[in-house]
C-alpha positions in Angstrom: -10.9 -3.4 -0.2 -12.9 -0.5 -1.8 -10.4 1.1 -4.1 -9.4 -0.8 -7.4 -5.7 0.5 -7.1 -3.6 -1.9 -9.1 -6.3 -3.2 -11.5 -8.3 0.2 -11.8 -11.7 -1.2 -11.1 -13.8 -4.2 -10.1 -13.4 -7.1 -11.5 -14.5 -10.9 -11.5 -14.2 -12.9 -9.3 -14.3 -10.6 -6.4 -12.7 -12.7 -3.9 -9.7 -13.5 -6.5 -9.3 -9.6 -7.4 -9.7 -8.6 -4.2 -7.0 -10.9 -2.9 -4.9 -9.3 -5.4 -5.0 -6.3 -4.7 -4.1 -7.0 -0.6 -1.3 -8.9 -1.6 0.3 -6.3 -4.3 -0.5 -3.5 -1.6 0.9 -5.1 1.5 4.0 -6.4 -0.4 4.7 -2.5 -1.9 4.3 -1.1 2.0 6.3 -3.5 3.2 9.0 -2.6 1.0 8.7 1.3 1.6 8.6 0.2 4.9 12.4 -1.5 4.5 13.1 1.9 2.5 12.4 3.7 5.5 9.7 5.5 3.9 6.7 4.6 6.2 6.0 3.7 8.9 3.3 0.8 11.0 1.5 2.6 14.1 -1.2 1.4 15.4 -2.3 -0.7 12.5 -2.2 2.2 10.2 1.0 3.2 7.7 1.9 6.6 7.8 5.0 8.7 5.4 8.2 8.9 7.3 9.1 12.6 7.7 12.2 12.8 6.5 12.7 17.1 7.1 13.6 18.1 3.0 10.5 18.7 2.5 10.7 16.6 -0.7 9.9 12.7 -1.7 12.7 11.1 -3.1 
């Protein structure tokens, strides 16, 4: 995983950190998922449109 979203940059050891950050991201989709908020297509999430034009 490239980007260093929940711990803001590399750090050691890779493999630990990296882990990390799948698991903290998967779990967080998975739950805007539930919310309704996303959506799984194709192997890729995507925003659910929800027509306000707004993000709650």
């Amino acid at each position: 995983m490239a980007a260093c979203i929940i711990y803001g940059r590399p750090r050691e050891p890779k493999a630990f950190f990296a882990f990390g950050e799948r698991a903290h991201m998967t779990k967080h989709l998975e739950h805007l998922q539930k919310r309704g908020m996303v959506f799984l297509s194709n192997g890729l999430y995507h925003r659910q449109e929800t027509g306000s034009g707004a993000m709650a």
